[in-house]
LUMMAR-443475 format. One record per residue (C-alpha): residue in three letters; x, y, z. Coordinates in steps of 0.001 Angstrom, whole numbers, padded with zeros to 6 digits. Each point is the difference from the previous one (the first is absolute). Layout:
N
<atom res="ALA" c1="X" c2="Y" c3="Z"/>
...
//
This chain:
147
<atom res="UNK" c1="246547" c2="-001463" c3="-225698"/>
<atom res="UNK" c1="001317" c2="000079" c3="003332"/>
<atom res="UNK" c1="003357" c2="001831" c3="000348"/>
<atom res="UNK" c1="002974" c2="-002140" c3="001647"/>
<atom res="UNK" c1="000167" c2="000859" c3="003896"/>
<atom res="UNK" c1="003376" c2="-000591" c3="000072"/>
<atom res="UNK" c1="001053" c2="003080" c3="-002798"/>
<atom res="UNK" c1="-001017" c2="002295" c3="002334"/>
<atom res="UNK" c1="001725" c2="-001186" c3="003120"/>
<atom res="UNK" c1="003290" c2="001905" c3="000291"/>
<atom res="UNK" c1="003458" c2="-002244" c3="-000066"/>
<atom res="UNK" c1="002278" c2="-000277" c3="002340"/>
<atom res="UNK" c1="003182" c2="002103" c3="-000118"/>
<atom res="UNK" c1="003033" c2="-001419" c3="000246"/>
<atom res="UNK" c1="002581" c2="001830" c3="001739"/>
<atom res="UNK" c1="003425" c2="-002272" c3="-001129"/>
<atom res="UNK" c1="000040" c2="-003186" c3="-001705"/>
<atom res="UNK" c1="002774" c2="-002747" c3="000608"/>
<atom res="UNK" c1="000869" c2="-002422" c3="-002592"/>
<atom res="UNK" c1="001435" c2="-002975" c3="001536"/>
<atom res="UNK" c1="002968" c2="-002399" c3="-001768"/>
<atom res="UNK" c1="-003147" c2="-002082" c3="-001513"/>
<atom res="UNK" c1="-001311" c2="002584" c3="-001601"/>
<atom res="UNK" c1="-002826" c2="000176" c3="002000"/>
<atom res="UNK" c1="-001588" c2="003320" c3="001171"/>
<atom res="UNK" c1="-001046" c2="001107" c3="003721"/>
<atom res="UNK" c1="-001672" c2="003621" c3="000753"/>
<atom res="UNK" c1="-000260" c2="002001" c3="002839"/>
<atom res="UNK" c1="-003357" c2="001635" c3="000135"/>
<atom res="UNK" c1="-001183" c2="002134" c3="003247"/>
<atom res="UNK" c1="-002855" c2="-001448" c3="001459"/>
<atom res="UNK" c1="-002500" c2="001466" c3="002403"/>
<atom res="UNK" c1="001720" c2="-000919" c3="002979"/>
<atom res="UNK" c1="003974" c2="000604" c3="-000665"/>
<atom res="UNK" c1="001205" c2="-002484" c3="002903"/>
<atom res="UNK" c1="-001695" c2="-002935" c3="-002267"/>
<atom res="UNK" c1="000375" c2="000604" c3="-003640"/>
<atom res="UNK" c1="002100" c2="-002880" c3="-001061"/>
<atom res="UNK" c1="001177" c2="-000133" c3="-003448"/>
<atom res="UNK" c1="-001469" c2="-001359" c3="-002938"/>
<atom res="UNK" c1="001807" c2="-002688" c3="-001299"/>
<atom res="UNK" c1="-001266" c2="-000316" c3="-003467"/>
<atom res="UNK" c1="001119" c2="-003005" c3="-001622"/>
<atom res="UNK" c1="000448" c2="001914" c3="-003612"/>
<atom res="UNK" c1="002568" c2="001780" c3="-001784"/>
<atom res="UNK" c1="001021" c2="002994" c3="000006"/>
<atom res="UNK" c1="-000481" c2="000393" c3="-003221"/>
<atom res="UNK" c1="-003559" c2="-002002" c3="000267"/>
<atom res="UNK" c1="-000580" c2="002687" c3="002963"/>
<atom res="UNK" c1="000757" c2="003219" c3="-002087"/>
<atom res="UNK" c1="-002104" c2="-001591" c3="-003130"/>
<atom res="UNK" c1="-002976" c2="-000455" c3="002844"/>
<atom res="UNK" c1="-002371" c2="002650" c3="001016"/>
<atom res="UNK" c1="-000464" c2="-001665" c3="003415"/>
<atom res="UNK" c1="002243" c2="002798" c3="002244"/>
<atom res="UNK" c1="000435" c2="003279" c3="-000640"/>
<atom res="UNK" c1="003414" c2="000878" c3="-000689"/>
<atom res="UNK" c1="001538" c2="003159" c3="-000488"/>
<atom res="UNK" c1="003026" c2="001003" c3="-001916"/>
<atom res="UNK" c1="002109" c2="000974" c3="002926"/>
<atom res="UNK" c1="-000463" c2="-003423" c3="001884"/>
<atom res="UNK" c1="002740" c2="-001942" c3="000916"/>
<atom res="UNK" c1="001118" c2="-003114" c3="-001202"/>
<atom res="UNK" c1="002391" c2="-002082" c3="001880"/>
<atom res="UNK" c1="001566" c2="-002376" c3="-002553"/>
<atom res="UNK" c1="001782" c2="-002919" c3="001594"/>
<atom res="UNK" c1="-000254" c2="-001350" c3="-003237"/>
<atom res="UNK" c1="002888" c2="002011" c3="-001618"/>
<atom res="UNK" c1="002117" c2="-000127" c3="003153"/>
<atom res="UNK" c1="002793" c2="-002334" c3="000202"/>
<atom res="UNK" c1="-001485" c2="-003316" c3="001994"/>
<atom res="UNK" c1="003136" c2="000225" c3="002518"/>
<atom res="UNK" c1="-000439" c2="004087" c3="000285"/>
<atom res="UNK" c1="-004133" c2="-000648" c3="000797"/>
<atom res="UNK" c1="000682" c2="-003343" c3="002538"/>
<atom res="UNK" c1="001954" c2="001888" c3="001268"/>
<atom res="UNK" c1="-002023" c2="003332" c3="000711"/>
<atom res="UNK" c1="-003416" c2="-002353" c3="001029"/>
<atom res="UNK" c1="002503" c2="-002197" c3="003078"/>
<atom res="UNK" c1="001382" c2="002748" c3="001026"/>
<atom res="UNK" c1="-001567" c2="003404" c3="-000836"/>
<atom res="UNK" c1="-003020" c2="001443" c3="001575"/>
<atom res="UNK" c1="-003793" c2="-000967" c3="-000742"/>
<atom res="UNK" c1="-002413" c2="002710" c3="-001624"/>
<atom res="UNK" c1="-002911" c2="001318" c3="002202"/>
<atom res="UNK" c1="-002129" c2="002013" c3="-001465"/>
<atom res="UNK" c1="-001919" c2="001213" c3="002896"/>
<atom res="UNK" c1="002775" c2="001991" c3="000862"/>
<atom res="UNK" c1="000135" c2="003673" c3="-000224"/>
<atom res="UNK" c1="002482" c2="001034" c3="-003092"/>
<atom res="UNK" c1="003339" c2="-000060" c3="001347"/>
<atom res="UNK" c1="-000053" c2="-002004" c3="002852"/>
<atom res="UNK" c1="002134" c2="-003189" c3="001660"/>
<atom res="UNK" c1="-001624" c2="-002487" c3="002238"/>
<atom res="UNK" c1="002164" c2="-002500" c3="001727"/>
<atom res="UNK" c1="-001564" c2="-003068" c3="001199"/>
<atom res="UNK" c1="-000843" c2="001602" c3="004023"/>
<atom res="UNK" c1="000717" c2="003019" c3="-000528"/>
<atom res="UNK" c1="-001699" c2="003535" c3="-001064"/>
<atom res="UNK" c1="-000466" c2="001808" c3="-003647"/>
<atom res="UNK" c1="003053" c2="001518" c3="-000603"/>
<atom res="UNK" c1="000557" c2="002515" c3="-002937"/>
<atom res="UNK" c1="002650" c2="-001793" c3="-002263"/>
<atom res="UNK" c1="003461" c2="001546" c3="000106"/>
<atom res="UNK" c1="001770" c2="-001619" c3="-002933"/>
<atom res="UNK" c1="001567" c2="-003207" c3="000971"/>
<atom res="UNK" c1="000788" c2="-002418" c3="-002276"/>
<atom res="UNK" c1="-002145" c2="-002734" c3="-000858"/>
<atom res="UNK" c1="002226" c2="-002803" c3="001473"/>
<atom res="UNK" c1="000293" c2="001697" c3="003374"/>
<atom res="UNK" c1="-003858" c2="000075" c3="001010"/>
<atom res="UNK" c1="-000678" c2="-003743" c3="-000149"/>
<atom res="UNK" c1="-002580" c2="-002250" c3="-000782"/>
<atom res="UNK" c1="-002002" c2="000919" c3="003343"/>
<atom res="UNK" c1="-000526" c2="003728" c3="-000986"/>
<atom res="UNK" c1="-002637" c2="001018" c3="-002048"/>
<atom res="UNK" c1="-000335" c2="002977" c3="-002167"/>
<atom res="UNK" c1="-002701" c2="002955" c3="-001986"/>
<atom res="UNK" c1="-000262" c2="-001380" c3="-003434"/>
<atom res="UNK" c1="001825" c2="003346" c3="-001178"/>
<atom res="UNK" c1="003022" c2="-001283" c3="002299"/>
<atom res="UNK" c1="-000422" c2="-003463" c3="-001453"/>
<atom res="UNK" c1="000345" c2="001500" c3="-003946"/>
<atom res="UNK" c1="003104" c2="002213" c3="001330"/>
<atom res="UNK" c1="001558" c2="-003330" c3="001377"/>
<atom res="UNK" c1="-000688" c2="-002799" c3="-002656"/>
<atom res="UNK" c1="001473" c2="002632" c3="-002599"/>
<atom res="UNK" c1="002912" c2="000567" c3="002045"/>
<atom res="UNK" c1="000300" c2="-004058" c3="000354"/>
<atom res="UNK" c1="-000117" c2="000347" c3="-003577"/>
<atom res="UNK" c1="-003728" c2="-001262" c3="-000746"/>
<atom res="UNK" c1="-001210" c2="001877" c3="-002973"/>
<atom res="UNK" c1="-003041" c2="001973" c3="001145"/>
<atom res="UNK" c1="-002334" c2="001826" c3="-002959"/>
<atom res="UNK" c1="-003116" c2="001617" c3="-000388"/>
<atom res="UNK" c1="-003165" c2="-001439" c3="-001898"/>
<atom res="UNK" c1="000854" c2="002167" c3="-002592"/>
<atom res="UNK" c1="003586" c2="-001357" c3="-000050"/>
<atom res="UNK" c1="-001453" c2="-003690" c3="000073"/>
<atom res="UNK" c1="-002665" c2="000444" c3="-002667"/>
<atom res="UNK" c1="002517" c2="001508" c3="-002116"/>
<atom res="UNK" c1="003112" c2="-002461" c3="000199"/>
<atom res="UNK" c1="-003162" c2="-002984" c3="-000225"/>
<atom res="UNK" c1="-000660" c2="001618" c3="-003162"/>
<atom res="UNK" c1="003440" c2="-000182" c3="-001207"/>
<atom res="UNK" c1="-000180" c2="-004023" c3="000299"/>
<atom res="UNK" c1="-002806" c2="-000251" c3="-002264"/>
//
């Protein structure tokens, strides 16, 4: 009996996960080259996702749950807040032209929708927008709760 090629192959490791309003999951996962590691835009559940043995996901990963935010409080954040970019260096601002910057603390509203961010900036903001953000841990315990 030939063993499955595939068990052995290690699983990509997913540094945040953002559910979206649908319920639908996307990762980031660091790729080879960081200037072209798009995300993964699953198409599951989160709770599909952290019931799947596809990704590895650790404990301590965030979880970005537009879900549970107020719709107005998340349109909000996505027109006008700043995009994630997780090829930035933790801690860092990147306005549309300009250079890396380290992040100084401005508010969410005041960097725009042309600035983009380290995912660790991105978590800081969407939970000061008021976005819930979790860990796996957090998620695969509250999904537990439900059932």
């Amino acid at each position: 009996m030939n063993p499955d090629p595939s068990a052995s192959r290690p699983r990509p490791r997913a540094l945040a996960i953002f559910v979206a309003t649908d319920r639908t999951a996307t990762i980031d996962i660091p790729g080879p080259d960081l200037d072209q590691r798009p995300p993964v835009r699953t198409g599951r559940t989160l709770e599909d996702l952290l019931s799947g043995d596809d990704y590895d996901l650790p404990a301590d990963t965030p979880v970005v749950r537009a879900d549970l935010a107020l719709p107005e409080v998340f349109e909000d954040f996505l027109r006008r807040g700043p995009f994630e970019q997780p090829e930035l260096p933790p801690g860092m601002v990147k306005e549309i032209v300009e250079q890396a910057r380290r992040y100084d603390g401005e508010p969410w509203d005041t960097l725009g929708a042309l600035t983009y961010v380290a995912t660790n900036v991105y978590l800081q903001l969407a939970r000061h927008a008021g976005i819930p953000v979790q860990t796996v841990a957090e998620a695969r315990s509250s999904s537990q709760d439900l059932s």
